[in-house]
C-alpha angles and dihedrals in degrees: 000000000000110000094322088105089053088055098051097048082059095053104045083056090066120097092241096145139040093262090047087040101054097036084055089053083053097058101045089056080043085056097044104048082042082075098112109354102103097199080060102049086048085051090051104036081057099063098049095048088056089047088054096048092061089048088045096044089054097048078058099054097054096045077053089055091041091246092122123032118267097226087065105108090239081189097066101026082060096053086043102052084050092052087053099050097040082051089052101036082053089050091046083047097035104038102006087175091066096081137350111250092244085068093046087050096048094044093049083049087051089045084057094045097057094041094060093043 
């Protein structure tokens, strides 16, 4: 299976349709009235920490089945490929004329496969 799993856990969380985009939409006026409010940061801080963990236990599994180096951090290429999607899925939300989602998508799968190589 190789890291084709790990693409495709990236790409289903794109706003590529009208449910992931609104509830995309959802979550950037969620982030911005958080600012301030603890109970929402912790709300919010809680949520990407459990994004990062799936990214984080998969790297994992595949340095486990020998598919990425074991000398790759999975901790904070985790945290990082989340940061990455979470920053394209913001511009495809925030200025959806910049690119067309088939580019986001080539360049994130770009983004793994230099990770694991």
């Amino acid at each position: 299976q190789g890291i084709s799993r790990l693409v495709a856990m990236a790409f289903e969380n794109l706003p590529v349709n009208r449910r992931s985009k609104s509830m995309w939409r959802l979550l950037a006026a969620f982030n911005g009235r958080a600012i301030g409010n603890p109970a929402m940061m912790r709300l919010q801080h809680r949520r990407y920490l459990v994004g990062a963990e799936t990214y984080i236990s998969e790297i994992e599994d595949l340095q486990t089945k020998g598919v990425i180096k074991t000398d790759i951090d999975a901790s904070l290429e985790g945290a990082g490929l989340c940061a990455f999607v979470e920053g394209i899925a913001a511009q495809i939300i925030l200025a959806p004329s910049l690119k067309e989602i088939d580019d986001w998508k080539l360049l994130l799968r770009r983004y793994i496969e230099r990770m694991i190589s």
